[in-house]
N, C-alpha and C positions, 0 to 999 in steps of 0.2 A: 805837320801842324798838331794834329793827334800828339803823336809823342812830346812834344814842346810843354803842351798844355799840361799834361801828366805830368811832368816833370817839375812845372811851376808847382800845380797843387799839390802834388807829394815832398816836395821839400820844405814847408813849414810845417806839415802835419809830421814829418817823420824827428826835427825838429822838437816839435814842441814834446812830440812821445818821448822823445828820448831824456829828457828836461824831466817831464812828470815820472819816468821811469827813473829818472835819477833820485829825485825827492823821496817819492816810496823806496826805494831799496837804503837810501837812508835814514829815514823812520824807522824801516825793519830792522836797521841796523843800531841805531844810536837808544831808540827806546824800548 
């Protein structure tokens, strides 16, 4: 149950990281 739960809440946060880590590496990149 433990690990389930973990599972739920770490996949939109790794998600959304990966989203905002995308936008900055393209800022650093384009501007």
């Amino acid at each position: 149950m433990i690990h389930r739960k973990w599972s739920l809440l770490t996949g939109p946060v790794v998600i959304l990281g990966g989203v905002v880590g995308a936008t900055v590496v393209a800022h650093f990149l384009f501007v």
